[in-house]
N, C-alpha and C positions, 0 to 999 in steps of 0.2 A: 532429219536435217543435219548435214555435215558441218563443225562450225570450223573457221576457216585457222591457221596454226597462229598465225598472229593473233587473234579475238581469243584464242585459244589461252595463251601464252598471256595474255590481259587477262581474264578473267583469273586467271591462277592466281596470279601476282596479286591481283584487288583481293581476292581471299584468302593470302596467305598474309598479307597486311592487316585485313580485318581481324582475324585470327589471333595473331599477335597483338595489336592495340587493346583487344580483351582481354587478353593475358596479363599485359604490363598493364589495364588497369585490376584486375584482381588481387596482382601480385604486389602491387604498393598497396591496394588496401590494408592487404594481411602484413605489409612490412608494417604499414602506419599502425595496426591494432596491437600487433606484437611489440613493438615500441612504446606502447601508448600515446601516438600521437592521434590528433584530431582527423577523420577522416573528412571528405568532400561534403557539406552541408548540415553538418553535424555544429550544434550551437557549441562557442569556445565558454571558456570560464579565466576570470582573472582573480589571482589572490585579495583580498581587502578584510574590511571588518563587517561580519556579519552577528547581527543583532537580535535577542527573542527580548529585548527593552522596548516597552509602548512608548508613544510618542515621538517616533523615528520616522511616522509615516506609513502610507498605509505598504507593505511588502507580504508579498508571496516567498515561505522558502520550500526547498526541496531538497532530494536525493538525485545531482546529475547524472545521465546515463551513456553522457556523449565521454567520447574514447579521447585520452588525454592525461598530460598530470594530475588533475583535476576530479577523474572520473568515482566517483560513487561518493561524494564532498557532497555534503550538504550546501548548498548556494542559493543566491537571494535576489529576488528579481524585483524593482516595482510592481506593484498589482495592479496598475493600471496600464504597463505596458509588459508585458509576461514572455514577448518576445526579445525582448533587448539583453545587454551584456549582462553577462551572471557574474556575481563575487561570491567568491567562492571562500570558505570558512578555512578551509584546514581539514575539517571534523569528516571523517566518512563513519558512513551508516548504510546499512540495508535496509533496515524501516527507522522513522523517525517520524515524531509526532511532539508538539509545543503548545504551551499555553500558559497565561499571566508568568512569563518571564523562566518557566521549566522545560527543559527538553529531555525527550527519552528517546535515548539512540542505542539501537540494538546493532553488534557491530562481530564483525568476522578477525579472528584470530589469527594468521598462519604460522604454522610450525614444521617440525622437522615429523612430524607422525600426523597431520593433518590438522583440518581446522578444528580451534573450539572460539562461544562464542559468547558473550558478554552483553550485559544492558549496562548502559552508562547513562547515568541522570548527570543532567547539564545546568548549568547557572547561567545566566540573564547573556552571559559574554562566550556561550559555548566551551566553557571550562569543567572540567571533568567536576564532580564533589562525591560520586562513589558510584562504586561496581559490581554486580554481580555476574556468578556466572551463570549458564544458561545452558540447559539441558537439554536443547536440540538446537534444531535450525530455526531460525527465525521469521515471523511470518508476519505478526500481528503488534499494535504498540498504540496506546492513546495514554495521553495526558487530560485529569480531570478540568472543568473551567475555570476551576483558583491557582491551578498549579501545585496541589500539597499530594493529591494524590497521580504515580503511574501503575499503567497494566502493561502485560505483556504476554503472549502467544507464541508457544514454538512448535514446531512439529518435531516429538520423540521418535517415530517410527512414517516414514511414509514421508510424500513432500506433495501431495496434491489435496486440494478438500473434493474433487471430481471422483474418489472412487471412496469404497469402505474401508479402505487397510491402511488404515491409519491413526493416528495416535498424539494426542495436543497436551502440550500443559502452561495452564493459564496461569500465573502468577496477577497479583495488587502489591502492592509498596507503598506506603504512607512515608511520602518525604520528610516529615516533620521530626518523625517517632523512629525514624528507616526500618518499623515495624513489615516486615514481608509474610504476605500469604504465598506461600510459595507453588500451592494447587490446589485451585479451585473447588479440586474435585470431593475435598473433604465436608464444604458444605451440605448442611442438609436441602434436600430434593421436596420441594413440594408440585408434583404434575396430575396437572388436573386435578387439584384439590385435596390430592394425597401425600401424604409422606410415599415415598420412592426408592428404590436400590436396585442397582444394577452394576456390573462389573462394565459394563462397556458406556456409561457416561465417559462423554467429552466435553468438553467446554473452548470455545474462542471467541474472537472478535469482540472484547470490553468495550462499551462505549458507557461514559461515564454521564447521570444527570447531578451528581453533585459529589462531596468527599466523603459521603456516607451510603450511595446507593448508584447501581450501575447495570445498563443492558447487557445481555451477552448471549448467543448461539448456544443452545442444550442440545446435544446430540445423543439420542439413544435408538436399538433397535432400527437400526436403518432409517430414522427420521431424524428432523430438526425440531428445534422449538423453540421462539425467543423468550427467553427468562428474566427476569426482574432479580436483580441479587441487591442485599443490602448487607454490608462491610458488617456491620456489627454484630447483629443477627446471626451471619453467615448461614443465611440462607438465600436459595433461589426456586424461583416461583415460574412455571411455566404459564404464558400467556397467551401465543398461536403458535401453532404448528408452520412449518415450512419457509419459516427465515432463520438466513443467514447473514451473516459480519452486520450485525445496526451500527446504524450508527445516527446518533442523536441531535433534531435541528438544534440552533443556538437556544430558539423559543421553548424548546422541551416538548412541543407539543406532536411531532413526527417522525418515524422513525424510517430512514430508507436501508435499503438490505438488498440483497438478493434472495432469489428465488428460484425452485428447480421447476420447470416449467414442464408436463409433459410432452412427450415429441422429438423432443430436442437430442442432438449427439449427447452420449453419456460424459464426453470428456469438454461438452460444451453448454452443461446445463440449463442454465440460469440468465435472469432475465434481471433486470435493476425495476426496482418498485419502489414506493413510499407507502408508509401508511401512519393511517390518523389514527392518534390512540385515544381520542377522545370519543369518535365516529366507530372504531376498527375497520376504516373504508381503505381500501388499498388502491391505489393508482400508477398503472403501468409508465412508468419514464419512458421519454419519445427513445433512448439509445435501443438499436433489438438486437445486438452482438451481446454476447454473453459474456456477463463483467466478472470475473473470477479478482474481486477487490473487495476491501471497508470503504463506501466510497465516504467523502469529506463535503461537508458543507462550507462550500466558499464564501458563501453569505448566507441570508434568512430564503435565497429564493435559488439557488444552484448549486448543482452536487461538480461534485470532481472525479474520476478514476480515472484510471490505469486500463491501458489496452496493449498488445502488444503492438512495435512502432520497429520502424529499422534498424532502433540503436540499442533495442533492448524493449524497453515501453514509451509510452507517451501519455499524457495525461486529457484528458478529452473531457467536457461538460455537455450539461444538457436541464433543463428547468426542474425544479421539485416536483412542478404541479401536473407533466405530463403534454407540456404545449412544447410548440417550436422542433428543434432539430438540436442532435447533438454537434457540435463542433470540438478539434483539436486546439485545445490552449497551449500546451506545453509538448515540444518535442524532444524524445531522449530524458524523458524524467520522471520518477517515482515520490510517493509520500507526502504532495504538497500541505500544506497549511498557511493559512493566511495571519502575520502580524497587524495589529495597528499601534 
Protein backbone atom coordinates (compact mmCIF):
# COMPACT_ATOMS: atom_id res chain seq x y z
CA UNK A 1 0.00 0.00 0.00
CA UNK A 2 1.36 3.47 -1.21
CA UNK A 3 0.88 5.89 1.78
CA UNK A 4 -0.21 9.16 0.35
CA UNK A 5 2.88 12.33 0.69
CA UNK A 6 0.72 14.26 2.98
CA UNK A 7 -0.06 11.11 5.62
CA UNK A 8 3.37 10.66 4.81
CA UNK A 9 4.83 13.92 5.79
CA UNK A 10 2.31 13.53 9.17
CA UNK A 11 3.45 10.56 10.39
CA UNK A 12 7.17 11.95 10.30
CA UNK A 13 6.49 14.81 11.97
CA UNK A 14 4.25 12.68 14.97
CA UNK A 15 7.62 10.67 15.20
CA UNK A 16 10.03 13.08 15.10
CA UNK A 17 7.96 14.84 18.06
CA UNK A 18 7.66 11.58 19.89
CA UNK A 19 11.19 11.23 19.62
CA UNK A 20 12.13 14.20 20.94
CA UNK A 21 9.60 14.62 24.05
CA UNK A 22 11.57 11.21 25.05
CA UNK A 23 14.58 12.75 24.72
CA UNK A 24 13.73 16.06 26.68
CA UNK A 25 12.23 13.76 29.22
CA UNK A 26 15.42 11.71 29.71
CA UNK A 27 17.60 14.51 29.47
CA UNK A 28 15.96 16.63 32.42
CA UNK A 29 16.00 13.50 34.38
CA UNK A 30 19.82 13.08 34.13
CA UNK A 31 20.02 17.18 34.30
CA UNK A 32 17.75 16.76 37.65
CA UNK A 33 20.08 13.64 39.15
CA UNK A 34 23.31 15.46 38.22
CA UNK A 35 22.11 18.49 40.05
CA UNK A 36 20.60 16.68 42.77
CA UNK A 37 17.32 17.62 42.27
CA UNK A 38 14.14 15.57 43.01
CA UNK A 39 13.12 13.83 39.96
CA UNK A 40 9.17 13.13 38.73
CA UNK A 41 7.44 11.02 41.79
CA UNK A 42 10.23 10.65 43.78
CA UNK A 43 9.22 11.45 47.70
CA UNK A 44 10.80 15.21 48.66
CA UNK A 45 12.50 15.56 52.17
CA UNK A 46 12.35 18.86 54.35
CA UNK A 47 15.08 19.83 56.78
CA UNK A 48 13.61 19.70 60.75
CA UNK A 49 14.50 17.91 63.87
CA UNK A 50 14.86 14.51 63.90
CA UNK A 51 14.72 12.32 67.06
CA UNK A 52 15.95 8.53 68.37
CA UNK A 53 14.29 10.24 72.08
CA UNK A 54 11.07 7.95 73.05
CA UNK A 55 8.22 9.47 73.69
CA UNK A 56 7.99 11.61 70.57
CA UNK A 57 5.47 9.22 69.23
CA UNK A 58 5.48 6.44 67.42
CA UNK A 59 8.18 7.26 64.01
CA UNK A 60 9.67 5.37 61.45
CA UNK A 61 13.36 6.55 60.43
CA UNK A 62 15.46 5.76 57.39
CA UNK A 63 18.12 6.26 54.87
CA UNK A 64 16.34 8.39 51.95
CA UNK A 65 17.07 7.31 48.35
CA UNK A 66 15.10 9.82 46.54
CA UNK A 67 17.61 12.30 44.44
CA UNK A 68 17.84 15.68 46.03
CA UNK A 69 19.57 17.80 48.73
CA UNK A 70 18.52 15.63 50.87
CA UNK A 71 19.34 12.29 49.33
CA UNK A 72 21.14 9.50 51.50
CA UNK A 73 19.79 11.82 55.09
CA UNK A 74 18.57 9.83 57.45
CA UNK A 75 14.78 11.12 57.71
CA UNK A 76 11.64 10.55 59.75
CA UNK A 77 8.28 9.74 58.77
CA UNK A 78 5.29 8.96 61.19
CA UNK A 79 4.65 5.29 61.43
CA UNK A 80 1.38 5.28 60.95
CA UNK A 81 1.47 7.18 57.84
CA UNK A 82 4.98 6.03 56.05
CA UNK A 83 3.92 7.82 53.05
CA UNK A 84 3.86 11.46 54.10
CA UNK A 85 6.57 14.47 54.23
CA UNK A 86 9.91 13.23 55.41
CA UNK A 87 12.23 15.44 57.81
CA UNK A 88 15.10 14.97 57.09
CA UNK A 89 18.14 15.17 59.75
CA UNK A 90 21.11 16.43 58.27
CA UNK A 91 22.93 13.00 59.24
CA UNK A 92 23.69 10.88 55.84
CA UNK A 93 24.37 7.27 56.18
CA UNK A 94 24.61 4.18 54.11
CA UNK A 95 23.40 1.71 56.68
CA UNK A 96 21.89 2.90 59.84
CA UNK A 97 20.46 1.26 62.64
CA UNK A 98 18.94 2.80 66.40
CA UNK A 99 17.73 1.78 69.59
CA UNK A 100 17.03 3.23 73.36
CA UNK A 101 18.21 6.65 72.21
CA UNK A 102 21.68 5.19 70.04
CA UNK A 103 22.29 5.39 66.46
CA UNK A 104 25.00 3.69 64.37
CA UNK A 105 25.56 5.27 61.13
CA UNK A 106 28.15 3.91 58.91
CA UNK A 107 28.91 6.64 56.50
CA UNK A 108 31.12 7.39 52.99
CA UNK A 109 34.09 9.50 52.96
CA UNK A 110 35.10 11.40 49.68
CA UNK A 111 38.43 12.50 48.90
CA UNK A 112 40.85 13.48 46.55
CA UNK A 113 42.34 9.44 46.18
CA UNK A 114 38.80 7.88 46.71
CA UNK A 115 36.37 6.98 49.42
CA UNK A 116 37.22 5.90 53.05
CA UNK A 117 34.67 5.10 55.37
CA UNK A 118 33.52 5.56 58.99
CA UNK A 119 30.95 4.15 61.80
CA UNK A 120 29.72 7.07 63.62
CA UNK A 121 27.69 6.31 67.02
CA UNK A 122 25.08 8.92 67.57
CA UNK A 123 23.28 10.52 70.58
CA UNK A 124 19.38 10.67 71.35
CA UNK A 125 19.67 14.20 69.01
CA UNK A 126 21.80 12.56 65.97
CA UNK A 127 25.07 14.24 67.11
CA UNK A 128 28.15 12.60 66.52
CA UNK A 129 29.95 11.24 70.27
CA UNK A 130 32.78 9.05 68.23
CA UNK A 131 34.25 7.49 65.16
CA UNK A 132 35.82 4.84 63.85
CA UNK A 133 37.25 4.02 60.81
CA UNK A 134 36.32 1.25 58.82
CA UNK A 135 38.06 -1.27 56.73
CA UNK A 136 35.84 -1.68 53.80
CA UNK A 137 32.71 -0.90 52.26
CA UNK A 138 29.88 -1.12 54.26
CA UNK A 139 27.12 -3.45 54.43
CA UNK A 140 25.73 -4.35 57.70
CA UNK A 141 24.95 -2.32 61.18
CA UNK A 142 22.48 -3.05 64.35
CA UNK A 143 22.26 -1.52 67.52
CA UNK A 144 21.74 -3.78 70.62
CA UNK A 145 17.89 -3.34 72.51
CA UNK A 146 19.48 -1.06 75.52
CA UNK A 147 21.60 0.92 73.25
CA UNK A 148 25.19 0.26 75.13
CA UNK A 149 26.04 -2.04 72.63
CA UNK A 150 26.87 -1.56 68.28
CA UNK A 151 28.01 -4.00 65.32
CA UNK A 152 29.12 -3.51 62.27
CA UNK A 153 29.75 -5.47 58.81
CA UNK A 154 31.86 -4.26 55.86
CA UNK A 155 33.02 -6.00 52.92
CA UNK A 156 37.16 -6.14 52.62
CA UNK A 157 37.32 -7.59 49.45
CA UNK A 158 34.20 -8.25 47.07
CA UNK A 159 30.79 -6.29 47.30
CA UNK A 160 28.13 -9.03 46.88
CA UNK A 161 27.22 -11.91 49.67
CA UNK A 162 25.67 -13.83 45.95
CA UNK A 163 28.98 -15.30 45.14
CA UNK A 164 32.28 -16.93 47.13
CA UNK A 165 35.05 -14.18 46.61
CA UNK A 166 34.45 -12.43 49.17
CA UNK A 167 35.61 -11.12 52.38
CA UNK A 168 33.76 -9.44 55.72
CA UNK A 169 34.82 -8.02 58.81
CA UNK A 170 32.65 -7.89 61.68
CA UNK A 171 33.27 -5.57 64.32
CA UNK A 172 31.06 -5.00 68.28
CA UNK A 173 31.67 -1.69 70.31
CA UNK A 174 30.48 -1.43 73.67
CA UNK A 175 29.34 2.26 73.86
CA UNK A 176 29.77 2.54 77.52
CA UNK A 177 33.68 1.03 77.82
CA UNK A 178 34.16 2.39 73.66
CA UNK A 179 35.74 -1.10 74.34
CA UNK A 180 36.01 -2.49 70.26
CA UNK A 181 36.16 -5.98 69.04
CA UNK A 182 37.32 -5.01 65.92
CA UNK A 183 36.94 -8.83 64.22
CA UNK A 184 34.98 -11.22 64.94
CA UNK A 185 36.95 -13.66 63.50
CA UNK A 186 39.35 -14.02 66.40
CA UNK A 187 36.61 -15.76 68.57
CA UNK A 188 36.69 -19.18 69.21
CA UNK A 189 34.59 -21.57 66.64
CA UNK A 190 32.56 -24.17 68.37
CA UNK A 191 30.63 -26.05 64.93
CA UNK A 192 28.83 -28.87 65.57
CA UNK A 193 29.93 -29.29 68.88
CA UNK A 194 33.51 -28.89 68.02
CA UNK A 195 36.27 -26.53 68.55
CA UNK A 196 36.86 -25.32 64.70
CA UNK A 197 39.66 -23.54 62.50
CA UNK A 198 39.73 -22.61 59.21
CA UNK A 199 41.33 -19.72 57.31
CA UNK A 200 38.33 -18.85 55.27
CA UNK A 201 35.62 -18.16 58.33
CA UNK A 202 33.50 -15.21 57.72
CA UNK A 203 31.26 -13.62 59.86
CA UNK A 204 28.18 -10.86 59.30
CA UNK A 205 24.95 -9.74 59.81
CA UNK A 206 24.93 -9.18 64.19
CA UNK A 207 21.61 -9.23 65.38
CA UNK A 208 21.87 -8.59 69.00
CA UNK A 209 19.50 -10.58 72.00
CA UNK A 210 21.02 -8.51 74.66
CA UNK A 211 24.51 -6.55 75.65
CA UNK A 212 26.33 -9.67 76.32
CA UNK A 213 25.17 -12.11 73.49
CA UNK A 214 24.24 -11.92 69.77
CA UNK A 215 23.27 -13.84 66.34
CA UNK A 216 25.33 -13.60 63.47
CA UNK A 217 25.91 -15.57 59.82
CA UNK A 218 29.15 -18.24 60.09
CA UNK A 219 30.40 -18.80 56.85
CA UNK A 220 32.92 -21.49 56.02
CA UNK A 221 33.68 -23.99 53.08
CA UNK A 222 31.10 -22.68 50.99
CA UNK A 223 28.34 -22.90 53.59
CA UNK A 224 26.39 -20.75 56.05
CA UNK A 225 25.50 -21.32 59.64
CA UNK A 226 23.75 -19.28 62.09
CA UNK A 227 25.86 -18.83 65.36
CA UNK A 228 25.14 -17.82 68.82
CA UNK A 229 28.11 -15.51 69.92
CA UNK A 230 28.48 -14.30 73.50
CA UNK A 231 30.71 -10.97 73.96
CA UNK A 232 32.39 -12.22 76.88
CA UNK A 233 33.23 -15.61 76.13
CA UNK A 234 34.09 -14.69 72.70
CA UNK A 235 32.89 -17.50 71.42
CA UNK A 236 30.41 -18.61 68.67
CA UNK A 237 28.43 -21.63 68.53
CA UNK A 238 27.01 -22.87 65.31
CA UNK A 239 23.34 -23.83 65.45
CA UNK A 240 21.86 -24.52 61.63
CA UNK A 241 23.14 -24.41 58.62
CA UNK A 242 22.04 -22.25 55.77
CA UNK A 243 20.99 -18.84 57.26
CA UNK A 244 21.85 -15.75 56.59
CA UNK A 245 21.72 -11.88 57.91
CA UNK A 246 19.16 -12.99 61.45
CA UNK A 247 17.83 -10.96 62.66
CA UNK A 248 16.09 -11.16 66.10
CA UNK A 249 12.04 -10.65 66.86
CA UNK A 250 11.67 -8.02 69.75
CA UNK A 251 10.26 -11.42 71.78
CA UNK A 252 13.63 -13.08 71.34
CA UNK A 253 11.92 -16.06 70.48
CA UNK A 254 12.33 -16.00 66.17
CA UNK A 255 14.77 -15.60 64.03
CA UNK A 256 14.13 -14.31 60.25
CA UNK A 257 17.04 -14.63 57.61
CA UNK A 258 17.44 -15.43 54.44
CA UNK A 259 18.05 -18.50 52.74
CA UNK A 260 19.84 -20.01 49.60
CA UNK A 261 17.03 -21.87 48.09
CA UNK A 262 18.03 -24.48 45.40
CA UNK A 263 16.94 -23.66 41.76
CA UNK A 264 17.27 -20.35 42.02
CA UNK A 265 19.61 -17.81 39.83
CA UNK A 266 23.10 -17.83 41.47
CA UNK A 267 22.97 -13.97 41.68
CA UNK A 268 19.40 -14.31 43.01
CA UNK A 269 19.57 -16.83 45.61
CA UNK A 270 17.53 -16.56 48.44
CA UNK A 271 14.16 -16.70 49.79
CA UNK A 272 13.18 -14.69 53.35
CA UNK A 273 12.15 -17.19 56.14
CA UNK A 274 11.67 -17.16 59.81
CA UNK A 275 12.25 -19.62 62.24
CA UNK A 276 11.33 -20.72 65.77
CA UNK A 277 14.11 -21.31 67.95
CA UNK A 278 12.23 -22.88 70.48
CA UNK A 279 10.40 -25.42 67.60
CA UNK A 280 13.56 -25.11 65.03
CA UNK A 281 10.39 -24.90 62.52
CA UNK A 282 11.13 -22.72 59.69
CA UNK A 283 8.50 -20.95 57.85
CA UNK A 284 8.61 -19.63 54.19
CA UNK A 285 7.46 -15.56 54.21
CA UNK A 286 4.58 -14.87 51.60
CA UNK A 287 7.67 -12.31 49.66
CA UNK A 288 9.30 -15.03 46.76
CA UNK A 289 11.66 -12.26 45.11
CA UNK A 290 14.90 -12.98 46.50
CA UNK A 291 15.80 -10.44 49.44
CA UNK A 292 19.63 -9.88 49.38
CA UNK A 293 18.89 -7.68 53.12
CA UNK A 294 18.88 -8.11 57.37
CA UNK A 295 15.43 -7.69 57.20
CA UNK A 296 13.93 -5.48 60.35
CA UNK A 297 11.07 -6.28 62.65
CA UNK A 298 8.63 -3.38 62.54
CA UNK A 299 6.71 -4.85 65.26
CA UNK A 300 6.27 -8.44 67.07
CA UNK A 301 4.27 -9.58 63.79
CA UNK A 302 6.14 -7.69 60.46
CA UNK A 303 9.47 -7.81 58.78
CA UNK A 304 10.78 -4.97 56.58
CA UNK A 305 13.41 -5.04 53.66
CA UNK A 306 14.86 -3.69 50.98
CA UNK A 307 14.27 -4.53 47.21
CA UNK A 308 15.39 -2.95 44.42
CA UNK A 309 12.82 0.27 43.48
CA UNK A 310 13.34 3.03 40.73
CA UNK A 311 15.30 5.33 42.87
CA UNK A 312 17.71 2.98 44.20
CA UNK A 313 15.61 0.59 46.74
CA UNK A 314 12.41 0.59 48.31
CA UNK A 315 11.37 -0.90 51.48
CA UNK A 316 8.53 -3.53 51.14
CA UNK A 317 6.82 -5.76 54.19
CA UNK A 318 5.16 -8.95 54.43
CA UNK A 319 3.81 -11.06 58.02
CA UNK A 320 6.47 -13.01 60.26
CA UNK A 321 4.04 -16.00 60.18
CA UNK A 322 3.94 -16.51 56.35
CA UNK A 323 0.11 -15.30 55.61
CA UNK A 324 -1.05 -12.43 53.39
CA UNK A 325 1.01 -10.75 50.78
CA UNK A 326 3.99 -8.60 50.53
CA UNK A 327 3.31 -4.89 49.97
CA UNK A 328 5.64 -1.69 49.38
CA UNK A 329 5.69 0.59 52.53
CA UNK A 330 8.39 2.88 51.66
CA UNK A 331 9.61 4.23 48.31
CA UNK A 332 13.20 5.39 47.47
CA UNK A 333 14.45 4.19 50.99
CA UNK A 334 16.87 2.06 52.85
CA UNK A 335 17.57 0.81 56.68
CA UNK A 336 14.24 1.53 58.30
CA UNK A 337 13.64 1.23 62.02
CA UNK A 338 10.97 1.93 64.10
CA UNK A 339 10.99 4.77 67.31
CA UNK A 340 8.54 5.04 70.03
Amino acid sequence: MTVPPRLAVLLAAVLLLGGLSAWAVVHAAARAESRGLPRAGEPAAGPGAVTLATGQGRRMLFRTMAWGPHRDEVVSVPADDPGGPRVSSGVRCLRFHASSGTGACLQAEHGPLGDTYRAVVLDARLRERRAFPLAGIPTRTRVSPSGRMAAWTVFVSGDSYAGTNFSTRTSILDTRTWSLQDNLETYRVLKDGRPYHAADVNLWGVTFADDGHFWVTLATGGRTWLARGDVAARTLTTVRQNVECPSLSPDGTRIAFKKRVPGLPEDAPWRLYVLDLRTMRETPVAERRSVDDQAVWLDARTLGYALPGDFGADIWTAPADGSGAPRRLLSAALAPVVVE
